[in-house]
C-alpha positions in Angstrom: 0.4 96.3 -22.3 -1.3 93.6 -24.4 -1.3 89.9 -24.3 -1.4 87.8 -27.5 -1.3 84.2 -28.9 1.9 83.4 -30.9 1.2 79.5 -31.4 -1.4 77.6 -31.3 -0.5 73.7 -30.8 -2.7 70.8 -30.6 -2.0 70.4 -26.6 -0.9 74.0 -25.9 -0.8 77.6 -26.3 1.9 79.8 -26.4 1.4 83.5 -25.0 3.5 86.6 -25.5 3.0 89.8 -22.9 4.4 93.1 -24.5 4.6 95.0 -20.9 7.8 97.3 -21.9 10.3 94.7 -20.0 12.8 92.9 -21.6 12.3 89.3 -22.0 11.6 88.9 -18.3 9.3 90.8 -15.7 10.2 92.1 -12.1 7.2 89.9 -11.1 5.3 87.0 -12.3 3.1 87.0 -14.1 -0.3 85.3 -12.5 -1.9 82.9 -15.1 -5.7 81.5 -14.7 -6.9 79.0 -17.5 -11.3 78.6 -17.0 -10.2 80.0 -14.2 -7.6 77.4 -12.7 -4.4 78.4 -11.7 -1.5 77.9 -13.9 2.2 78.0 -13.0 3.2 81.4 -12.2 6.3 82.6 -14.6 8.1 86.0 -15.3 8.8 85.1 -18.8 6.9 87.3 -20.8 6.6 84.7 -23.7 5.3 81.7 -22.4 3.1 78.3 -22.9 0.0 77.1 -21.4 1.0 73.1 -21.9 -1.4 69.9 -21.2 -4.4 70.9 -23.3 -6.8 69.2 -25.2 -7.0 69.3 -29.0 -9.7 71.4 -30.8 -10.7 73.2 -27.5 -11.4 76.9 -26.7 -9.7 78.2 -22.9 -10.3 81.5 -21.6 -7.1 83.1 -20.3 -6.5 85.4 -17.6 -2.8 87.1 -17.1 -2.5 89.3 -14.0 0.7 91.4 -14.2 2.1 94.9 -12.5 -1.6 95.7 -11.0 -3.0 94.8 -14.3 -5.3 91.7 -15.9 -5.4 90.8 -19.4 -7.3 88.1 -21.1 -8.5 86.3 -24.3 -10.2 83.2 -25.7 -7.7 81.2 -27.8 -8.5 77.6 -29.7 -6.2 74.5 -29.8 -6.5 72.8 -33.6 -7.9 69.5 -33.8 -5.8 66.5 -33.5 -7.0 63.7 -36.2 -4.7 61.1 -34.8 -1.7 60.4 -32.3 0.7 57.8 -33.0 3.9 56.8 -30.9 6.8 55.4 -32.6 6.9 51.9 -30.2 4.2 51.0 -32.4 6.6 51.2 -35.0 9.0 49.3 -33.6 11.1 52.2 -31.6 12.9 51.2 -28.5 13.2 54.6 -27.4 16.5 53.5 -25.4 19.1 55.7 -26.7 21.4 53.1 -28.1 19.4 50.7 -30.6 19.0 52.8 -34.3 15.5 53.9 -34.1 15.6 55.6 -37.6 12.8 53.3 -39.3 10.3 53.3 -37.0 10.6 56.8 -36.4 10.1 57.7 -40.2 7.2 54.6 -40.5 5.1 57.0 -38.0 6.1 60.3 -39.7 5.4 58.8 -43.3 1.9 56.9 -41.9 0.7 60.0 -40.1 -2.3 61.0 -41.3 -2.8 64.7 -42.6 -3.4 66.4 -38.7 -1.8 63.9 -36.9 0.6 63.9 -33.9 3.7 61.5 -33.9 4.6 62.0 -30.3 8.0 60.9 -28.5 7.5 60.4 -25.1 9.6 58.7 -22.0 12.8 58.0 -24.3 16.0 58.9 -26.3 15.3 58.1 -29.0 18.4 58.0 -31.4 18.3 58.5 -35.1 19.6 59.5 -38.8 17.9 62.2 -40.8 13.9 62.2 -40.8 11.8 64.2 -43.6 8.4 65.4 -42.3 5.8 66.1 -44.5 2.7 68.6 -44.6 0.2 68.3 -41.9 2.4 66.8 -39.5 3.3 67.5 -36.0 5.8 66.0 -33.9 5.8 66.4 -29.9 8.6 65.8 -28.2 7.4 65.4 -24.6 8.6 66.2 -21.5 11.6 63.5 -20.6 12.0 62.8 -23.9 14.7 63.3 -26.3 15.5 62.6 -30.3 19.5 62.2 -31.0 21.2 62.1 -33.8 23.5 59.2 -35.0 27.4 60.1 -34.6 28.2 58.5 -37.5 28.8 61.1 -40.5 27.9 58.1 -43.2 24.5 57.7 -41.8 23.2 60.9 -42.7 22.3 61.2 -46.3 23.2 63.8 -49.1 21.0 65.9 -50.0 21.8 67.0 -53.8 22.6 70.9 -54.7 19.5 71.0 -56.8 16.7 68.7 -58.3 15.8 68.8 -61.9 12.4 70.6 -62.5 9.8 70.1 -64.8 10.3 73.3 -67.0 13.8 73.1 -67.1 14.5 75.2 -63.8 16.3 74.0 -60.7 14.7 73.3 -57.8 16.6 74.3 -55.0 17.9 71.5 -52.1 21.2 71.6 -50.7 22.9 74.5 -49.4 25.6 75.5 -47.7 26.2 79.8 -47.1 24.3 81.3 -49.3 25.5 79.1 -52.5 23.7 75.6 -54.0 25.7 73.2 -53.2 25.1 69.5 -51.6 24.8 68.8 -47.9 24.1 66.1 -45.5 20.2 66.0 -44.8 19.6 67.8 -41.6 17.7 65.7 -38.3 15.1 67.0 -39.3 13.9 68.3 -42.5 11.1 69.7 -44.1 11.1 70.1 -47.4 8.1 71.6 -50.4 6.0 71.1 -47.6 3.1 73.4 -45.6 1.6 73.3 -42.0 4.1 71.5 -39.9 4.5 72.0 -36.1 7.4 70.8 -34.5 6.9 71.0 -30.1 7.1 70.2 -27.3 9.3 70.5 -23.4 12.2 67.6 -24.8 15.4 67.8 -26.4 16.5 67.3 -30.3 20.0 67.0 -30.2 22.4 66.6 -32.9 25.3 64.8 -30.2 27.8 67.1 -33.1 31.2 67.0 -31.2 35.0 68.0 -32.1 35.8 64.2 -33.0 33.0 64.5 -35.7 31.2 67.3 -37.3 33.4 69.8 -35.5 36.8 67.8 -36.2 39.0 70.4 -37.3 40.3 68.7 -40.4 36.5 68.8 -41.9 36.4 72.7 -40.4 39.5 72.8 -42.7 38.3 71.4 -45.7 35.2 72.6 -46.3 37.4 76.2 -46.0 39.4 75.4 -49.4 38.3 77.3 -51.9 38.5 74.1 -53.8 38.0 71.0 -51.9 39.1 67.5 -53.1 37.9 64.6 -51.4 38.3 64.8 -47.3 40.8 63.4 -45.8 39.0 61.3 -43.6 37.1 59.8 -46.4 33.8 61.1 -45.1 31.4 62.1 -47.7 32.2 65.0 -49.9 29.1 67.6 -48.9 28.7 70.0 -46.4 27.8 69.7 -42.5 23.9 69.8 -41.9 22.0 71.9 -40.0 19.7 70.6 -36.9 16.6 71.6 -38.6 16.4 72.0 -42.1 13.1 73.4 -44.2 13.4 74.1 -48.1 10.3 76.1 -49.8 7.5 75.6 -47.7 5.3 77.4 -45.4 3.3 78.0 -42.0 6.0 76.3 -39.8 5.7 76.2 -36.0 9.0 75.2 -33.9 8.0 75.4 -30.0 9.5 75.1 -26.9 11.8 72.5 -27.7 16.1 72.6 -26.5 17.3 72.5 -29.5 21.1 71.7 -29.0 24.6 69.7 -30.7 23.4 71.0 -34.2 26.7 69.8 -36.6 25.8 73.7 -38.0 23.6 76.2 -38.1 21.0 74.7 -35.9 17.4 76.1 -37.1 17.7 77.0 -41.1 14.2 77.9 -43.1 15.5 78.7 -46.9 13.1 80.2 -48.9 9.8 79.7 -46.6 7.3 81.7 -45.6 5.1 82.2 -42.1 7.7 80.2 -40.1 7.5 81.0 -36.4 10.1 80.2 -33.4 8.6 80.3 -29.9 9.9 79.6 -26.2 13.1 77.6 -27.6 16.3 76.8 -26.1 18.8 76.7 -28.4 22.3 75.8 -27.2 25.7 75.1 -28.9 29.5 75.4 -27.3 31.2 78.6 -27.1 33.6 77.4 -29.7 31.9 74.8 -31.8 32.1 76.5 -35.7 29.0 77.8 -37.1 26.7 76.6 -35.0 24.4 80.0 -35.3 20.9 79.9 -33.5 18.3 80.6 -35.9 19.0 81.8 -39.7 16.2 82.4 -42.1 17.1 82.5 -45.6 15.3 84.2 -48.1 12.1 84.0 -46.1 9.2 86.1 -45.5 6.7 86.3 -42.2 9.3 85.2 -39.2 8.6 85.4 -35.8 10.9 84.5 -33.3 9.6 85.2 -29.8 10.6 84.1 -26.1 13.7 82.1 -27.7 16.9 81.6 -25.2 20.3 81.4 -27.0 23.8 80.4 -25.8 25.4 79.8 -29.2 29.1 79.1 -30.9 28.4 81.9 -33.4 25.8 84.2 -34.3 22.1 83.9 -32.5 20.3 85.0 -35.3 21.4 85.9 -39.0 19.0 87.2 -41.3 20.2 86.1 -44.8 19.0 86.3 -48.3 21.7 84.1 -50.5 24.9 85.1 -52.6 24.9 86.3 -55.4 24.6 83.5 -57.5 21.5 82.5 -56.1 19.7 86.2 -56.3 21.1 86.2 -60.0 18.7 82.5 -60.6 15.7 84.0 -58.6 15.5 87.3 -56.6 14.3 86.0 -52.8 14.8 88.8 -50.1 13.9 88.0 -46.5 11.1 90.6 -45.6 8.8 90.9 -42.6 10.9 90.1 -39.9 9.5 90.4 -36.2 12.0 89.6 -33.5 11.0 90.0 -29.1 11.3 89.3 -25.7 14.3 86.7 -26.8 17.8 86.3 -24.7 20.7 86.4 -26.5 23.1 85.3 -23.6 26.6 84.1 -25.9 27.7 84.5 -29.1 29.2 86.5 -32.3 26.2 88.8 -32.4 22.2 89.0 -31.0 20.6 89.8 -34.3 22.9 89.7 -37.3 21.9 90.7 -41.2 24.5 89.2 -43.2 26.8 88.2 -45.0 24.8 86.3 -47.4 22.1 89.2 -48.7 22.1 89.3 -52.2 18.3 89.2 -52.5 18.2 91.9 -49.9 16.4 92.3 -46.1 13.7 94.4 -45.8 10.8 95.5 -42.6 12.6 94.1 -39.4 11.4 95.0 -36.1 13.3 93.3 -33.1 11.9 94.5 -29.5 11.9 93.6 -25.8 14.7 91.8 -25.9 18.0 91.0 -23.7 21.4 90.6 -25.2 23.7 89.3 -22.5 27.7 88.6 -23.4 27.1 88.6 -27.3 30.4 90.2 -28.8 27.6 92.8 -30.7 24.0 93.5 -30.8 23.1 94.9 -34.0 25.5 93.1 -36.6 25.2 94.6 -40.0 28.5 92.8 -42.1 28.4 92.9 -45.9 30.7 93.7 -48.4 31.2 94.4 -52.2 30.5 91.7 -54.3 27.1 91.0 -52.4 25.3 92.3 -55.7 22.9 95.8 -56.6 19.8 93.9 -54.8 21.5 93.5 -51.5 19.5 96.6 -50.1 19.0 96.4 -46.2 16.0 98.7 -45.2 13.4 99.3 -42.4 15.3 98.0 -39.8 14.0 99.0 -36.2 15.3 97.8 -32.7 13.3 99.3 -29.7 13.5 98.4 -26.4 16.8 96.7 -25.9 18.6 96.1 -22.7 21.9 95.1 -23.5 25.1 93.7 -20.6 28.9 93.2 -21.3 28.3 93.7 -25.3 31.2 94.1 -26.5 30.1 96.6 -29.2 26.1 97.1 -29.5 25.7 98.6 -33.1 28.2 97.7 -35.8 27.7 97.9 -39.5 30.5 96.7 -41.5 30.6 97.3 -45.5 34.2 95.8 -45.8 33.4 92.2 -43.9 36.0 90.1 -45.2 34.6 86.8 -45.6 34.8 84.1 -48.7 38.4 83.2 -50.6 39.0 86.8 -51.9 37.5 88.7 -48.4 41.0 90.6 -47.7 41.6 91.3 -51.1 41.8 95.1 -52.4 38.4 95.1 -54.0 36.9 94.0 -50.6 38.9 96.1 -47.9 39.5 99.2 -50.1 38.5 102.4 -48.3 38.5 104.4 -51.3 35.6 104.7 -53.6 35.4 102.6 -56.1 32.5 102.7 -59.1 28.8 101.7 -58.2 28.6 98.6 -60.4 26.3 95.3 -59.9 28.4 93.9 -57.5 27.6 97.2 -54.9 25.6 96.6 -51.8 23.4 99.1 -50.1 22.1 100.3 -46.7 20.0 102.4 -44.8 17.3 103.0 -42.8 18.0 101.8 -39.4 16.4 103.0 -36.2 17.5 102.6 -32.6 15.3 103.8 -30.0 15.6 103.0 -26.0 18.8 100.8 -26.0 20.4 100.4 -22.8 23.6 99.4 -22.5 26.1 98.1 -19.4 29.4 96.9 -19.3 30.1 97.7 -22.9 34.2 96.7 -24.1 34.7 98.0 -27.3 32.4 100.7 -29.0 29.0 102.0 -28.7 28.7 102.3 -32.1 31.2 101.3 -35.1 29.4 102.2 -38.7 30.9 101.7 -42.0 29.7 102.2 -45.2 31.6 102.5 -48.9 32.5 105.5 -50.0 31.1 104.8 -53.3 27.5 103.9 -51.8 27.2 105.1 -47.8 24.7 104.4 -45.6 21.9 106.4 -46.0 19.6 106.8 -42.9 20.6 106.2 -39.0 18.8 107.2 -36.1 19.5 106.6 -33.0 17.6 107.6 -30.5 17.4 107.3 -26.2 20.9 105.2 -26.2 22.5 104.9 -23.0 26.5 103.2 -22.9 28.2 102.7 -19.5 31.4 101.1 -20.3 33.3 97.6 -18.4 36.7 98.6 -16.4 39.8 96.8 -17.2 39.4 96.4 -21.0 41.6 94.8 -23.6 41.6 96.1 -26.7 40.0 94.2 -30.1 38.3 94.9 -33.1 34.4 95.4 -33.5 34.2 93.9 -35.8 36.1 91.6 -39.0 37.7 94.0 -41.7 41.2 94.8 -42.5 40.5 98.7 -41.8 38.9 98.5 -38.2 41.7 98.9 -35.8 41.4 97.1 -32.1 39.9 99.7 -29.6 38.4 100.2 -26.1 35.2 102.0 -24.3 34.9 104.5 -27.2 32.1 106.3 -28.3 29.7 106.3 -31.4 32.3 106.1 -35.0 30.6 106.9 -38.3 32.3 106.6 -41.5 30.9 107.1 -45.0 26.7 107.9 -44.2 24.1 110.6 -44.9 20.8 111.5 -43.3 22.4 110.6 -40.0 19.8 111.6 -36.5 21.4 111.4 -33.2 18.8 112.1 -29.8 19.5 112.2 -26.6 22.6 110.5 -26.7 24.0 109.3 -22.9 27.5 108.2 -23.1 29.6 108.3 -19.7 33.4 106.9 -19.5 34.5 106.6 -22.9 37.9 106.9 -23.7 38.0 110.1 -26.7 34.9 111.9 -28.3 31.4 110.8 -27.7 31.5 111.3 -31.4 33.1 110.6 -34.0 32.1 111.1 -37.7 33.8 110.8 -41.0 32.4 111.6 -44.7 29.0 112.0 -43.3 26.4 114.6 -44.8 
C-alpha cells in the first residue's frame, strides 16, 4: 500500500492510494492534514481542496488498519484575478467571452483566473503558458450554442522552415476544426481545476444534429446543408504541442466531440474528473491523447457516448509528415461506468502505442474493456507493445478483451483489402501487435465473450498472456458482435476465441457458464 501525490494545485492536492482495490475502498479512508481532520472518502484518488498557495501540509491517510503519510508543497500563486473585473456577469445569459479572455490574456505568468459563484457562458478561450484557471465550487463555464460563434481553427499554420505546424484536426488527419472551449495551444505549464462544471451545452439540435453527423461522414463533403461553417465539431478541451498540463477535478460534460483531446503533448495529467456525455450523443469519447507521451489519468469517472479513453497516434498521413507515437501511458483507480469501450488503442495509430500500464480500475456497463481495433492500411509504424492491465474488476462488459485487426472504419473499411481473412503481403500499409498482458481481471455479468482476438494472417499477434482471469456470464443474453468487422459473427457467453497469434500464455484461466469451449484457438503457434 502506498500513498502518493498526483497533482499539485495552487489551493489543493490531489492524492492517489494504491491499496489493491478498485477505484473505491470497503472503508474510508481517514484523512488528517497538520493534523486536522479532513472529509473522510473511499475513493482511492482524491483531493485535499482549500489550501494555501506555496505551502507545505503534512498528510496522514489511515486505511484497512494501516497509516500512511507524506509532506507535499502547493506552488506559489503570483496573482488571482476574477473575471467581474473584466467586465463578466457571470449570469449565464449575457456573452461573457471578452472578459473571460481579457483575464486569461492579462494573467500574469503563475497566476490564477478563478470563476467563482456563476455561469459563466462563453465562445472558445486560448490559454497560455503559466496559467491556471479554477473553476470553483458553484461555478460553471458554458459554451455558446451558436455554431458561428466558435472560430475555425486552420488544418495547419505555415512554419518558418517551410514545415507545417500542426492545428486543426479531426481523427487522426489535418484538417480544420472549430476551436475547442478551451484550448491550449504551443504552450507549457497550464493547470486547469477545480469542483465546477465546463460544459459545452452540445445538443442534437446543434453539434449533434444529425444532418452535420451526416455530413462530416461523406467522404467528400460540400458545403453543409445548414450553412454552418465548413470544419469539423470541436472538442471540450483542446491542447496542440505543449506540455506539463494538469486537468483536475472538474465535470467535464456536453463536449460537441471528443471531450478532453491532448495532440502531440507531453506530461499531461487527468485527475479526479467527471466526464459525462449522453449515451447516444456521437463521438463524444472521454479522454483521447494523441500522439503524446507521459499521461496519467487517475481517479477519473466516465459515463460517455463512445469510448472512455482511446489511446491514438494519427493516420497515416500524419506518421508519414512526422513519426509521433503515444508512449508512457499510466492509467488507475478510474470508473469506466458507459460507453463503447474502458480503455481503447485505436483506430488512429500510425505512429504506434507503446508502455501502457492501466490498474485498479472499475469498468462498469462499457460494451468492452480492453479495445484493441486497427486495421490494414494503418501503416508499418502502427506497432502496439507493452501493454499491461492488472487489477481490473470488470460488471455487465459485454466482452472484456477484444482485439480487432479488420476494424472497418473510414470510406473503404468493408472493402476486401480491409475485411479479408486471408493473408495478404506484409507491405507499408501492415499494422502490428503484441505484447499484451492481463493479470487479475475479474469479470461479472459478461454478454458476449471473454475474449475475442484477431490478428492478420499475414502479420498475427505476437505475444498474449493472460493470466488470473475470472468470467461469470449474464442470463438471458441476446446475441451481437464483439466487436465492428465484417468477419465477427453475433454471439453469446462464449469463452476466450483466438485467431491468427503466436507466443500465446494462458494461467489459471476460470471460466464458468459459457456456451461451447472455454477455448478456442485458430492459426495460433
Amino acid at each position: 500500500m502506498t500513498l502518493s501525490v498526483i497533482a499539485a494545485l495552487p489551493t489543493a492536492l490531489a492524492l492517489e492510494m494504491s491499496n489493491g482495490q478498485c477505484y473505491r475502498s470497503p472503508a474510508p479512508h481517514h484523512v488528517q492534514v497538520d493534523g486536522v481532520e479532513a472529509p473522510a472518502t473511499d475513493r482511492n484518488s482524491f483531493t485535499l481542496r482549500d489550501l494555501k498557495s506555496d505551502t507545505a501540509y503534512h498528510v496522514e491517510v489511515e486505511s484497512g488498519g494501516q497509516t500512511h503519510s507524506l509532506t507535499a508543497h502547493t506552488p506559489p500563486l503570483t496573482a488571482i484575478l476574477d473575471p467581474r473585473a473584466f467586465g463578466a456577469k457571470g449570469d449565464g445569459i449575457s456573452d461573457d467571452t471578452r472578459a473571460l479572455q481579457a483575464a486569461l490574456s492579462a494573467c500574469p505568468p503563475g497566476g490564477l483566473v478563478r470563476l467563482a459563484d456563476g455561469d459563466f457562458v462563453s465562445g472558445p478561450l486560448f490559454l497560455k503558458s503559466h496559467t491556471r484557471l479554477e473553476v470553483a465550487a458553484g461555478a460553471s463555464l458554458l459554451g455558446l450554442r451558436e455554431i458561428a460563434a466558435w472560430p475555425v481553427l486552420p488544418a495547419t499554420l505555415p512554419g518558418l522552415g517551410g514545415a507545417p505546424v500542426f492545428l486543426g484536426s479531426w481523427e487522426g488527419e489535418q484538417l480544420a476544426c472549430h476551436a475547442g472551449l478551451l484550448n491550449i495551444l504551443s504552450a507549457e505549464d497550464v493547470m486547469i481545476y477545480g469542483e465546477g462544471t465546463i460544459d459545452g451545452r452540445a445538443g442534437f439540435d446543434t453539434w449533434w444534429a444529425p444532418d452535420r453527423i451526416a455530413y462530416e461522414k461523406r467522404p467528400e463533403r460540400g458545403a453543409h446543408p445548414g450553412g454552418a461553417a465548413c470544419a469539423w465539431r470541436p472538442r471540450l478541451i483542446y491542447a496542440v504541442d505543449s506540455r506539463d498540463l494538469v486537468f483536475e477535478g472538474v465535470t467535464l460534460t456536453g463536449s460537441p466531440s471528443w471531450t478532453l483531446h491532448p495532440l502531440h503533448c507531453a506530461d499531461v495529467r487527468a485527475v479526479n474528473l467527471s466526464i459525462a456525455a449522453p449515451a447516444d450523443s456521437p463521438n463524444t469519447d472521454g479522454v483521447n491523447p494523441e500522439s503524446c507521451t507521459g499521461v496519467t489519468i487517475t481517479g477519473v469517472h466516465f459515463t460517455v457516448g463512445d469510448d472512455c479513453i482511446a489511446l491514438k497516434s494519427g493516420k497515416l498521413s500524419m506518421a508519414k509528415q512526422a513519426l509521433r507515437p503515444t508512449r508512457d501511458v499510466t492509467i488507475s483507480n478510474c470508473h469506466m461506468q458507459d460507453g463503447h469501450g474502458a480503455v481503447v488503442i485505436g483506430s488512429e495509430m500510425a505512429s504506434g502505442v507503446y508502455d501502457v500500464r492501466v490498474r485498479d480500475c472499475l469498468f462498469t456497463g462499457t460494451d468492452r474493456g480492453l479495445r484493441i481495433k486497427t486495421r490494414r492500411g494503418r501503416g508499418q509504424d502502427a506497432i502496439v507493445r507493452n501493454i499491461a492491465f492488472d487489477n481490473i474488476r470488470m460488471e455487465n462488459v459485454g466482452t472484456p478483451f477484444v482485439i480487432n485487426s479488420f476494424y472497418w472504419c473510414d470510406p473503404d473499411g468493408k472493402s476486401d483489402y480491409v475485411g479479408n481473412t486471408n493473408p495478404l503481403p506484409v507491405d507499408d500499409g501492415t499494422p502490428s501487435l503484441g505484447d499484451f498482458t492481463l493479470t487479475r481481471i475479474r469479470c461479472t455479468g459478461v454478454r458476449l465473450a471473454a475474449a475475442w482476438l484477431l490478428g492478420l494472417p499475414e502479420q498475427p499477434i505476437d505475444g498474449i498472456t493472460i493470466d488470473d482471469f475470472s468470467v461469470r456470464y449474464a442470463p438471458d443474453v441476446t446475441p451481437e458482435a464483439p466487436d465492428m468487422a465484417a468477419s465477427i459473427p453475433a454471439v453469446a457467453c462464449q469463452g476466450i476465441h483466438i485467431r491468427n497469434a503466436r507466443h500465446v500464455r494462458l494461467d489459471h484461466i476460470d471460466i464458468e457458464g459459457q456456451d461451447g469451449e472455454i477455448l478456442t484457438l485458430e492459426s495460433v503457434s
